[in-house]
C-alpha positions in Angstrom: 86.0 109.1 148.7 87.7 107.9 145.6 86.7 108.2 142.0 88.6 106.1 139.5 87.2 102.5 140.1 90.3 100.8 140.2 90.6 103.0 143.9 87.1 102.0 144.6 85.0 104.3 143.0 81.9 103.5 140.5 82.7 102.5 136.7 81.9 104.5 133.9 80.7 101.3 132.1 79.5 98.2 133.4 77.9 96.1 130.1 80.5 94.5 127.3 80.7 96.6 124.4 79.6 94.6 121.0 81.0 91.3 120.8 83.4 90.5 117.9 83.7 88.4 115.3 80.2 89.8 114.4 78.4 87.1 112.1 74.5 86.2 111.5 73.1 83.9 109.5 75.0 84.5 106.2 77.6 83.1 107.6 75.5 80.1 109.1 74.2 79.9 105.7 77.9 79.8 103.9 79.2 77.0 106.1 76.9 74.7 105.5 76.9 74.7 102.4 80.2 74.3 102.3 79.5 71.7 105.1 76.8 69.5 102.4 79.0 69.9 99.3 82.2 67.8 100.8 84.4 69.9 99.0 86.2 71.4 102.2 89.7 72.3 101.8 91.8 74.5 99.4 92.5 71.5 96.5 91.5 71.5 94.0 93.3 75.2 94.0 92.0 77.8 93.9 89.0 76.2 95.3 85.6 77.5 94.5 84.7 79.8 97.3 88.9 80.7 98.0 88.8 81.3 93.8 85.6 83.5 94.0 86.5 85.8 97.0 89.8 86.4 96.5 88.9 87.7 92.9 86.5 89.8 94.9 89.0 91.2 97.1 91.9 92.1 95.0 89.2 94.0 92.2 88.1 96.1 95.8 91.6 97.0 96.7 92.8 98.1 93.0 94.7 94.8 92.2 94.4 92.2 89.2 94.9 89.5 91.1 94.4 87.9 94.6 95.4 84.5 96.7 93.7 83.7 99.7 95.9 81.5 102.0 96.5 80.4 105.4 97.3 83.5 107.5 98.7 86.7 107.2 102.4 85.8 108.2 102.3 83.4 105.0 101.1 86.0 103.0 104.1 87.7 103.9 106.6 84.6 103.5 104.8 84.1 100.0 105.2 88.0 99.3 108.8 87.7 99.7 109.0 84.8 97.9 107.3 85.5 94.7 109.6 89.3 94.9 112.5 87.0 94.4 114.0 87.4 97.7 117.5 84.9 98.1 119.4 84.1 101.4 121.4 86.9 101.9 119.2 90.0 100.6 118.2 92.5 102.9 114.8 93.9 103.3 113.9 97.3 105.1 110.8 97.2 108.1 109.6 99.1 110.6 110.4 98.3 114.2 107.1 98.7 115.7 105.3 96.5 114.2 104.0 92.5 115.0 106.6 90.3 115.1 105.1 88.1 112.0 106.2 90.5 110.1 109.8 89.8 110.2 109.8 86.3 111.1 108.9 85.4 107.1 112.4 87.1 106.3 114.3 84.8 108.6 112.7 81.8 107.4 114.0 82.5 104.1 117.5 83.3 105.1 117.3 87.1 104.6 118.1 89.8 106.7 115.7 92.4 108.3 116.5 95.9 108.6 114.9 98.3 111.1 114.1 101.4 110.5 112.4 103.6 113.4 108.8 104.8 112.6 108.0 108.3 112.0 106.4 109.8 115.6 103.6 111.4 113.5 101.7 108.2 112.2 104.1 105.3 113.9 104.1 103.9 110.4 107.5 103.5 108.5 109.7 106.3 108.6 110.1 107.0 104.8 113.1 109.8 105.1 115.2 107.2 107.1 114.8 104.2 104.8 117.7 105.8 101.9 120.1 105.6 104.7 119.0 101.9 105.6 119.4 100.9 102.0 122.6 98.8 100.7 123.6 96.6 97.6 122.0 94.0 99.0 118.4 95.6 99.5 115.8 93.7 97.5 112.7 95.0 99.3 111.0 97.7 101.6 108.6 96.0 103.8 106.1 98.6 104.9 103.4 98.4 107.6 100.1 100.4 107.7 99.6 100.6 111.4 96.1 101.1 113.2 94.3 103.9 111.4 97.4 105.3 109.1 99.5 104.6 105.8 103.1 104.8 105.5 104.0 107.3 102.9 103.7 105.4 99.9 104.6 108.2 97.9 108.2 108.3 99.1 108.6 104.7 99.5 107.5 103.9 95.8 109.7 107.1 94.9 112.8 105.4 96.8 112.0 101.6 95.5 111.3 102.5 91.9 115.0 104.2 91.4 116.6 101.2 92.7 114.6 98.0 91.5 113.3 97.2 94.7 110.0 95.5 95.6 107.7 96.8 97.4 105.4 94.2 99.9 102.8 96.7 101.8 101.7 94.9 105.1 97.9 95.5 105.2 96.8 93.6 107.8 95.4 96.9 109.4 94.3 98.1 106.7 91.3 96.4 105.0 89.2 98.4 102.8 91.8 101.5 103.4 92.8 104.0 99.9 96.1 105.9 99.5 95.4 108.2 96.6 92.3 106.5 95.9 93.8 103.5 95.3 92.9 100.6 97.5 95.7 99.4 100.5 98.3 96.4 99.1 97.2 98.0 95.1 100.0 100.7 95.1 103.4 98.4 95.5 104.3 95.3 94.0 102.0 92.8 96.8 99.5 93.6 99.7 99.6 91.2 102.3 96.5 90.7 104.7 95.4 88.8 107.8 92.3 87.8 108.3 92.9 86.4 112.3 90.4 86.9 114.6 90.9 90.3 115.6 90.8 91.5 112.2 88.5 94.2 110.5 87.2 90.6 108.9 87.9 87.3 110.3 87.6 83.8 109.3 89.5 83.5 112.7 92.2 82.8 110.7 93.7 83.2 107.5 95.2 85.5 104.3 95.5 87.3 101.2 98.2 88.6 98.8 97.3 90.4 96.0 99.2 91.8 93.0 98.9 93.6 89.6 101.7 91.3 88.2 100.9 88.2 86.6 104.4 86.7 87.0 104.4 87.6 90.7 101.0 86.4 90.9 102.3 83.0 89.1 104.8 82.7 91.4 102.6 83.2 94.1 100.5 80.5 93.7 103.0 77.5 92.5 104.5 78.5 96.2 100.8 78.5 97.8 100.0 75.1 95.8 102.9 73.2 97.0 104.8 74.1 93.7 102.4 73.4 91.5 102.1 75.1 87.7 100.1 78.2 88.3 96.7 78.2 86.8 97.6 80.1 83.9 101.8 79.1 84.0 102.7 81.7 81.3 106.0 82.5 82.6 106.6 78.8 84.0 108.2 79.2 86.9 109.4 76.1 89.1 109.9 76.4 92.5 109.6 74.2 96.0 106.3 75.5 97.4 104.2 74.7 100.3 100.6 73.6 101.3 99.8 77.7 102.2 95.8 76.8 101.1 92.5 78.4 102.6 90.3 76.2 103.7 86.5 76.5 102.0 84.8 77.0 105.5 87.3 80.4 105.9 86.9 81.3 102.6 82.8 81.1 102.4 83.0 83.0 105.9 85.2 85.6 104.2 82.6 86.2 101.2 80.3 87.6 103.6 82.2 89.2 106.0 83.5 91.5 102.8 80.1 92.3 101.9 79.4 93.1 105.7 82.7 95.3 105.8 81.4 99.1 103.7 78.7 99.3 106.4 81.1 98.5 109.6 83.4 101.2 108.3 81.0 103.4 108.0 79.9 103.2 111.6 83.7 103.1 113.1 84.4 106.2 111.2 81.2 108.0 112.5 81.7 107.0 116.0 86.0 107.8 115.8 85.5 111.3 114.2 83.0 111.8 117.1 85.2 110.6 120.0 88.0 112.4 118.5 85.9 115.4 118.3 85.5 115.2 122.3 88.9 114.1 123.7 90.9 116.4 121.2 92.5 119.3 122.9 92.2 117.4 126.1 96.2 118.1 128.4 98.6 115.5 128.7 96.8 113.3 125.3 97.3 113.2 122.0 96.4 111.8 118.6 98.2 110.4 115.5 98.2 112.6 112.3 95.7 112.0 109.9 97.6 112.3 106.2 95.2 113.8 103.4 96.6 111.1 101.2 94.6 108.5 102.8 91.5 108.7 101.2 89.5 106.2 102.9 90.0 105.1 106.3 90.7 101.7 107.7 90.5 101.5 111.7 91.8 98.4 112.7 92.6 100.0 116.2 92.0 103.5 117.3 95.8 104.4 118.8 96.4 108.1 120.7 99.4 109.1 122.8 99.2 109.3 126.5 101.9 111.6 127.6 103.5 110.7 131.0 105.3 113.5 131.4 102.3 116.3 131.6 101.3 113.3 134.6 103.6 114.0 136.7 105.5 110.6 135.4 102.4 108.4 136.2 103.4 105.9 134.0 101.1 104.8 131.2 100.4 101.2 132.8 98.5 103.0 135.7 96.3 104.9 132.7 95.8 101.5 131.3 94.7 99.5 134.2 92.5 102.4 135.3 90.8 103.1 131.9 90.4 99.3 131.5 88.4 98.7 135.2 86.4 101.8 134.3 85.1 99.5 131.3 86.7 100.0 128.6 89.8 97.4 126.9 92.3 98.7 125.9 96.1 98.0 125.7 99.6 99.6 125.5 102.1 96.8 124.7 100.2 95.7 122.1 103.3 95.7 120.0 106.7 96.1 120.9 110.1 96.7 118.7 110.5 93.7 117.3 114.1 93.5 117.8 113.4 93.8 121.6 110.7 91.1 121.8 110.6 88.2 123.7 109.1 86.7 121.0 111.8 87.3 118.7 114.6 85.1 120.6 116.9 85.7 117.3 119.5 82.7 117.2 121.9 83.2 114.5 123.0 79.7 114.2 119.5 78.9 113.0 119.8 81.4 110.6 123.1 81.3 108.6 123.0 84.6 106.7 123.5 86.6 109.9 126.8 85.2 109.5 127.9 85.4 106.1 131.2 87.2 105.4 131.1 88.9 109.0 133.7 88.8 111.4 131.3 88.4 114.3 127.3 87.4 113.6 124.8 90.1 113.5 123.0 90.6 116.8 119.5 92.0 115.9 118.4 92.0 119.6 121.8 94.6 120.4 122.0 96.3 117.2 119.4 98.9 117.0 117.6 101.5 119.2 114.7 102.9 117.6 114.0 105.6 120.0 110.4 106.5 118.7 109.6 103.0 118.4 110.7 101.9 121.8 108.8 105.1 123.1 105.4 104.4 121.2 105.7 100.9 122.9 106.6 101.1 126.2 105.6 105.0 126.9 103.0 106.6 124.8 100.3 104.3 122.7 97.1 103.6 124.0 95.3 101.0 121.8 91.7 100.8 121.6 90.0 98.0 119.9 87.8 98.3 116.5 85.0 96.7 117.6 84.1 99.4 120.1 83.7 101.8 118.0 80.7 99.4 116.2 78.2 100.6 119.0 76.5 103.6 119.5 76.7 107.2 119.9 76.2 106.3 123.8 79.0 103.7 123.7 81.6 106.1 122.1 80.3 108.6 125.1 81.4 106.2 127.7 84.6 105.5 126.0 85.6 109.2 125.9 84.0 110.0 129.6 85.7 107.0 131.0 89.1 108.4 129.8 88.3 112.1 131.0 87.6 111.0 134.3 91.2 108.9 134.4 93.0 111.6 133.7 91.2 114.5 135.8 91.4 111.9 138.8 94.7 110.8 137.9 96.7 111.3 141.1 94.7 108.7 142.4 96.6 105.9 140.8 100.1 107.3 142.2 100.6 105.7 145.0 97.9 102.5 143.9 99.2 98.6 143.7 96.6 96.9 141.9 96.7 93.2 140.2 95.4 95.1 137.0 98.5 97.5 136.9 100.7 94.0 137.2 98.9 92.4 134.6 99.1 95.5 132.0 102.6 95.5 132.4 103.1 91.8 131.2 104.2 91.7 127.5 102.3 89.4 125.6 104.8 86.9 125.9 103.8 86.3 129.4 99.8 87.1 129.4 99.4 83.4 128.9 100.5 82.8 132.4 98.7 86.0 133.5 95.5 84.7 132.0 96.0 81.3 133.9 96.4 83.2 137.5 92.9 84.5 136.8 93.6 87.9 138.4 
């Protein structure tokens, strides 16, 4: 009689955890008025409720100043931007990290640099960057990643000796402290994302902030499609863009930020408890947890799943089996970037690839980031956020429904199951997977 329900057996879990976005009638409230004053979009900039929250957020996360703006791969493009960043420089990321991340160097004619991540935290590998670095590195582009900082420390330590910016990529990280000192506040921007699957959501949307006025000038001219900053001390020109928040995301955002101290509160109960009960458990493992980080931001809750004490039973089986006993969950929720299918790198779109080379640089050959590429296509197990915004009960079905997968886990060696298929799919082809309705 089999056990795992993917062979037949009875799920751990049957009823959908809490939904996400979360909202209530604050948020009802905000839109409408929005809705009644006519006054929707982001000009006059910075509009009133774009103006008002993006003060808010930048004061929580230890910045002077803050832009909301369209998305978080903008706040990037405007990050690199305002840093000064010319067709040519290079800038230093991680390889396992979302492919918007990169893309924003491209489009401005720079050149990315990979660097693995370090197998502790899958964030940036600080002691590999000074090795990455050349005469033409402008920036260090660092990612905090699910539940974990890169080590600011040695990145600032690095950056500051050589004039180079440093853009943190928050969009994990909202609410999160390094030091005390709130995520984006340490280097010269924070970037964040407030898509749908964020830790707040206006479904879409951004936020850069900075403690430099110049930078926070140049910011917003390329935001306001070139426009004089607001206060235009340092009168910058430049070509900008229409990269404005809308008022509907930005009124949404208000109260989703005064929601967020409470939400964290209960993920970090309910993760230090299902921590508590899976740690110590063979053939799993968890992600370090630096003293450093002072307050946590769980975006995702990520742990390792070790194929090898499995007898090889690869990590797609674990998924698909976990996920029919109830619980989502994911593995190739990001790849390295230079391996991605959605990063089809052409260099004749993008000219500095070229530039005083004998042959182009091929990003898609050039590297092998061995922990990366294991941490994507071996190890991680990604667990959504919002199931850790339940109960005590919910966190126990979580952690049971995992036990049981891996002390029935012979069960899946042998098993061809649609759900195995459709965990293997990189997200370049779940589209068509969601289509076939498996």
């Amino acid at each position: 009689m089999p056990k795992l329900a993917i062979a037949g057996g009875r799920p751990v879990r049957r009823k959908p955890f809490p939904a996400w976005p979360i909202y209530s009638n604050h948020e009802a409230r905000a839109l409408l008025q929005v809705l009644r004053s006519r006054n929707w979009g982001g000009y006059p900039f910075p509009n009133t409720h774009a103006s008002a929250f993006a003060a808010k957020f930048a004061k929580a996360h230890g910045a002077k100043y803050g832009i909301a703006l369209a998305n978080g791969t903008v706040a990037i493009e405007v990050a690199l931007r305002a840093a000064g960043i010319k067709p040519g420089d290079e800038v230093v990321v991680p390889a396992y990290t979302w492919e918007g991340t990169v893309g924003p160097i491209l489009l401005l004619n720079a050149i990315p640099v990979f660097v693995d991540v370090d197998p502790d935290t899958y964030c940036l590998d600080a002691h590999l960057i000074e090795r990455a670095i050349t005469p033409k590195t402008r920036a260090i582009l660092p990612v905090h990643l699910a539940m974990n900082f890169a080590d600011l420390d040695e990145i600032l330590r690095i950056a500051r000796s050589r004039n180079i910016a440093v853009i943190e990529d928050c969009a994990h990280a909202h609410a999160g402290q390094w030091r005390g000192k709130g995520a984006g506040g340490s280097g010269d921007f924070g970037c964040f994302s407030f898509q749908s699957s964020k830790i707040i959501t206006a479904g879409e949307g951004g936020a850069v902030i900075t403690s430099s006025l110049e930078h926070f000038e140049r910011a917003q001219s390329y935001v306001n499609c070139g426009r004089a900053s607001i206060t235009d001390q340092f009168r910058h020109r430049l070509i900008g863009f229409n990269y404005r928040m809308t008022e509907f995301q930005a009124a949404v955002l208000e109260v989703q930020l005064q929601r967020l101290p409470k939400q964290a509160k209960t993920r970090l109960a309910n993760i230090n408890y299902f921590e508590k009960r899976l740690r110590g458990t063979p053939g799993l493992a968890f992600l370090k947890r630096d003293k450093r980080i002072t307050r946590l931001a769980a975006y995702q809750f990520v742990f390792k799943y070790l194929p090898e004490h499995f007898g090889g039973i690869p990590r797609v089986a674990f998924l698909a089996a976990l996920e029919t006993e109830g619980i989502p969950c994911d593995g190739l929720f990001y790849e390295p970037v230079y391996r991605s299918a959605l990063f089809p790198v052409d260099p004749a779109d993008f000219p500095a690839l070229s530039w005083g080379r004998p042959a182009p640089l091929n990003l898609k050959t050039l590297y092998h980031c061995p922990v990366s590429e294991r941490a994507a296509y071996k190890e991680a197990v990604w667990l959504p956020h919002h199931l850790f915004l339940g109960t005590q009960n919910d966190t126990d079905d979580i952690a049971d429904a995992i036990l049981k997968v891996c002390e029935n886990i012979n069960e899946l060696r042998s098993l061809k199951h649609p759900a195995i298929e459709r965990k293997a799919m990189s997200r370049a082809e779940r589209p068509r997977v969601e289509k076939r309705q498996w």
